[in-house]
MIKEGU-946579 format. One line per field, with one value per residue (C-alpha): x negated, y, z negated. Coordinates in steps of 0.25 Angstrom, whole numbers, plus 2048, in hexadecimal, padded with zeros to 3 digits. Layout:
<rs>
px	[X; ...]
py	[Y; ...]
pz	[Z; ...]
</rs>
This chain:
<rs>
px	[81C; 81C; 827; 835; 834; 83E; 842; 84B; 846; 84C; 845; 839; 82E; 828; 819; 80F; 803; 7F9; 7EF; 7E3; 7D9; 7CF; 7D2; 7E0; 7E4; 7E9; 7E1; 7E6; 7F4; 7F3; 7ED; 7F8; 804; 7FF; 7FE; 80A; 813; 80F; 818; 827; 82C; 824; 823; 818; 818; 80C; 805; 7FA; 7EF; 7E5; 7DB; 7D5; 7C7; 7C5; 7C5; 7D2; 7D9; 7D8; 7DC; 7E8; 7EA; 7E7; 7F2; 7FC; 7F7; 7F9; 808; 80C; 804; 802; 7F9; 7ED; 7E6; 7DA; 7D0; 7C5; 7B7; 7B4; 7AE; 7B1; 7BE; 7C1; 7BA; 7C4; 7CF; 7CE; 7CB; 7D7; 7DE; 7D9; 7DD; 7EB; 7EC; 7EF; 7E8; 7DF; 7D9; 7CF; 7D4; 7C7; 7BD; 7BE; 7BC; 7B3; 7AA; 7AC; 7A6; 799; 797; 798; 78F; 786; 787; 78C; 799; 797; 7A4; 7AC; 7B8; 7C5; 7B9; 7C3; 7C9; 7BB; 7BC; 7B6; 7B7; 7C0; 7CA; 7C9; 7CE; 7DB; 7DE; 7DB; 7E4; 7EF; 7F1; 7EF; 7FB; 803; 804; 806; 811; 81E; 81A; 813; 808; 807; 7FB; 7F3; 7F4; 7E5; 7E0; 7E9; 7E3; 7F1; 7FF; 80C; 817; 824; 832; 83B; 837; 82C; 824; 81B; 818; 815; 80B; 805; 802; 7FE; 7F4; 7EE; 7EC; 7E1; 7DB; 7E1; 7E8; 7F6; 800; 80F; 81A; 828; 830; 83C; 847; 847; 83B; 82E; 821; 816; 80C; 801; 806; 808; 7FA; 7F3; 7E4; 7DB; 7E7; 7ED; 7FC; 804; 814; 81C; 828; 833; 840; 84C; 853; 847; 848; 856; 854; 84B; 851; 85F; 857; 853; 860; 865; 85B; 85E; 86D; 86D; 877; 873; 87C; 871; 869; 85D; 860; 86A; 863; 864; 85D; 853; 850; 850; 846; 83D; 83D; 839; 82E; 829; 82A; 822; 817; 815; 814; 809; 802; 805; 805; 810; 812; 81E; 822; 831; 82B; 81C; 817; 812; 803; 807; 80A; 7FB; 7F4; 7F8; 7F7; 7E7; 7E4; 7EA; 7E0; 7D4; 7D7; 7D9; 7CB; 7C3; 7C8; 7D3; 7DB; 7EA; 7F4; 803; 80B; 809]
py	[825; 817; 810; 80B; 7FD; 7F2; 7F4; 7FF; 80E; 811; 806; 809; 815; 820; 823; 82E; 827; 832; 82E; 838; 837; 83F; 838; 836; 82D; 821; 818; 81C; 81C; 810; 809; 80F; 80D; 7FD; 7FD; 806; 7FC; 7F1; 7F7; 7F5; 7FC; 80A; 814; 81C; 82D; 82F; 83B; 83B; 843; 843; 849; 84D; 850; 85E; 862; 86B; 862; 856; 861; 861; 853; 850; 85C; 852; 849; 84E; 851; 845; 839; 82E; 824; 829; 821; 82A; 826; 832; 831; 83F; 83B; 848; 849; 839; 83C; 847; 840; 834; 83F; 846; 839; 835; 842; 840; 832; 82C; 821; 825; 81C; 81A; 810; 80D; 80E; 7FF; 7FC; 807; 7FF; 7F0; 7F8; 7FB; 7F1; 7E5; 7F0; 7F4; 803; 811; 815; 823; 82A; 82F; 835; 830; 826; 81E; 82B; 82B; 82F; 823; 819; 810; 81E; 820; 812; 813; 81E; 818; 80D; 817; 81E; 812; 80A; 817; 816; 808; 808; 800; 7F9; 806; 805; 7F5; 7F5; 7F9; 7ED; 7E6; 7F5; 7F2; 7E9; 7E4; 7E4; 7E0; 7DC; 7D9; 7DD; 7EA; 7ED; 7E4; 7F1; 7F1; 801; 802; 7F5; 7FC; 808; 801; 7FA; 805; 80D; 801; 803; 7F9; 7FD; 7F7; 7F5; 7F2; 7EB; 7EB; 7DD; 7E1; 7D6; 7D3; 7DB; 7D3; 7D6; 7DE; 7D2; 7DB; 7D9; 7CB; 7C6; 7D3; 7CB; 7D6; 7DA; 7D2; 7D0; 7CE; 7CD; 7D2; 7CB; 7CC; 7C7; 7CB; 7D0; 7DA; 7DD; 7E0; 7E9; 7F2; 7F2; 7F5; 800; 807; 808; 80D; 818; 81B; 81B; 812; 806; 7FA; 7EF; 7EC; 7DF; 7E7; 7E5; 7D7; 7CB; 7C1; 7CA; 7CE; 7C0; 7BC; 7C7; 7C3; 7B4; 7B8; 7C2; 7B5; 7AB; 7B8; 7B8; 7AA; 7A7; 7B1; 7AD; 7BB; 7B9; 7BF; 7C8; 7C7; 7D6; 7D4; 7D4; 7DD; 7EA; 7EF; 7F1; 7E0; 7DE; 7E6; 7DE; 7D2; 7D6; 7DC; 7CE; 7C8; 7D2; 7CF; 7BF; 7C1; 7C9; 7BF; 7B2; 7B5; 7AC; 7B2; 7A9; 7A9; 7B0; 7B8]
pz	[7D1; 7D1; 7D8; 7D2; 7CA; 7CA; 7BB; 7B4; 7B4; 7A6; 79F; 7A5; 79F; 7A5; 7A3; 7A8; 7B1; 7B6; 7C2; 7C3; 7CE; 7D5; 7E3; 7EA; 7DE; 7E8; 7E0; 7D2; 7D5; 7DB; 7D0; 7C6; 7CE; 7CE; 7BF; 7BC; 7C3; 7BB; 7B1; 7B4; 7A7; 7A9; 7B4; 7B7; 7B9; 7C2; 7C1; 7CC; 7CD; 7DA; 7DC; 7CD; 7CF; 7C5; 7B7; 7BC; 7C3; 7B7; 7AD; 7B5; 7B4; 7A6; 7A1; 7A9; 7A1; 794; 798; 79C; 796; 79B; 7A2; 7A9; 7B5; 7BB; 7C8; 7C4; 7C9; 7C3; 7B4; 7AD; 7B3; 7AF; 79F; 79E; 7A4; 799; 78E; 790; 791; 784; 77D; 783; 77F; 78C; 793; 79F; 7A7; 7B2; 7BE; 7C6; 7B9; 7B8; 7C7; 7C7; 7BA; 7C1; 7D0; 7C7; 7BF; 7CA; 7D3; 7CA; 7CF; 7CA; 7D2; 7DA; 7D7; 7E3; 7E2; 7ED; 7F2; 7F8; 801; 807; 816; 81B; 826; 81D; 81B; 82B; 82F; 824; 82E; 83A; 835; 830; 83D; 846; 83D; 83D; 84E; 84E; 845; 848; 854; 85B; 864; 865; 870; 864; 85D; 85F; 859; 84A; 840; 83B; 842; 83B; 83F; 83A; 83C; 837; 828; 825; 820; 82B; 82C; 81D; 81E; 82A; 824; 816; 81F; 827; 819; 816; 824; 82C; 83C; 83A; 846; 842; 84C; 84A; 84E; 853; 856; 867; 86A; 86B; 864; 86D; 872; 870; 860; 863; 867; 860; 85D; 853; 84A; 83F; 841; 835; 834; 829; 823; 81A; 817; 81B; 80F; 80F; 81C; 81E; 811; 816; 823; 81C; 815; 81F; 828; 81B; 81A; 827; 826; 832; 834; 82B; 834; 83D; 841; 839; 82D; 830; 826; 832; 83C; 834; 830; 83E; 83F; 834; 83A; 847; 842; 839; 846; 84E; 841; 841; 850; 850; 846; 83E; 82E; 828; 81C; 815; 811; 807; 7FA; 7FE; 7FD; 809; 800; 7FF; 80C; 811; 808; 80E; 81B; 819; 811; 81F; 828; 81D; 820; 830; 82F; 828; 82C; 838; 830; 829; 824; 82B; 81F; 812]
</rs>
């Protein structure tokens, strides 16, 4: 289901969105849930359906369907199963459409060449799959300050303090292949110097302010029934803590991500158009 908007639920309209694919359907729901919120005032009922690559099983999914129309977004490679997929839409009077048969036309018209259909090509067990793994299990170990000695072996560290949403970009990051290690900044406790002078990794710092901070910090004592009248969530300590984390950043040459108002996908992309530019030119500017 996609997520809540800011805009009132009773003014808003409920409408039926079936994603049929013959592979994990990752792609296909990504590429709804992109367009589906682009519409403030109607809420999509997802009804997904991996993994459809038989007569049987698409029979299935076209008598769901016929009970609940409504919008039908399909990633097939399969031709008959796709023919009698658009047919049955037809008759149904509903609208059914292919997501990568444009990309898929602009691919063979600039190459000049036929597509060979494969389907879930992108979930081949290749080198590219191994290395996500490698980078999954090696960020999962370094997680939250662990294991520090290890810093040359990662190819990003970040660093911030509390509640900067370090884990959830580390792990973000390691999903698109890349060996991520995290280190806390913890008020009176110095930074590991293996960190500080760390030469094959980019660093990057992560940033917020402190109305942002001190929510989520406030948020989680409350979630774990814990005693909210500490220094941790006190605005003047946190943005002491902020300021000495920015004058850490900027003495080190660290660019800084500024994480209040960004998605943790947001916040990656920034930091892998950082790496890309450290890689190609060894030049990164201080802030973004």
């Amino acid at each position: 289901m996609i997520p809540d908007r800011e805009t009132n639920p009773l003014s808003q309209t409920f409408f039926h969105l079936h994603l049929v694919s013959d592979a994990t359907g990752e792609t296909l729901t990504a590429v709804a849930r992109a367009a589906a919120v682009q519409y403030a005032s109607a809420r999509p009922i997802e009804h997904v359906y991996p993994l459809v690559r038989t007569q049987r099983q698409l029979d299935r999914v076209i008598s769901e369907i016929e009970g609940n129309p409504g919008i039908v977004l399909f990633t097939i490679v399969n031709s008959d199963l796709t023919a009698r997929l658009e047919t049955k839409c037809r008759e149904f009077g509903v609208p059914c459409v292919s997501v990568l048969a444009p990309v898929l036309d602009v691919f063979r018209s600039y190459l000049g060449v036929e597509l060979t259909p494969r389907v879930g090509a992108q979930h081949t067990l290749d080198a590219a799959y191994f290395q996500r793994i490698d980078a999954l299990n090696f960020t999962m170990v370094h997680d939250d300050g662990q294991l520090q000695e290890d810093v040359e072996d990662a190819d990003i560290v970040l660093v911030g303090i509390s509640r900067t949403s370090k884990t959830p970009t580390s792990i973000y990051l390691a999903n698109r292949g890349f060996k991520t290690l995290n280190v806390p900044l913890v008020p009176n406790i110095p930074i590991d110097p293996l960190v500080l002078n760390a030469v094959k990794p980019l660093v990057v710092g992560l940033i917020a302010s402190p109305e942002r901070i001190v929510q989520i910090r406030e948020n989680r004592l409350l979630a774990l029934n814990a005693d909210t009248g500490t220094d941790y969530v006190d605005r003047t300590n946190v943005s002491q803590e902020i300021a000495a984390s920015r004058r850490l950043f900027m003495e080190r040459g660290w660019p800084m991500i500024d994480v209040t108002r960004r998605s943790i996908e947001e916040t990656a992309a920034g930091i892998i158009a950082l790496h890309t530019e450290r890689r190609q030119s060894g030049r990164i500017s201080n802030e973004t």
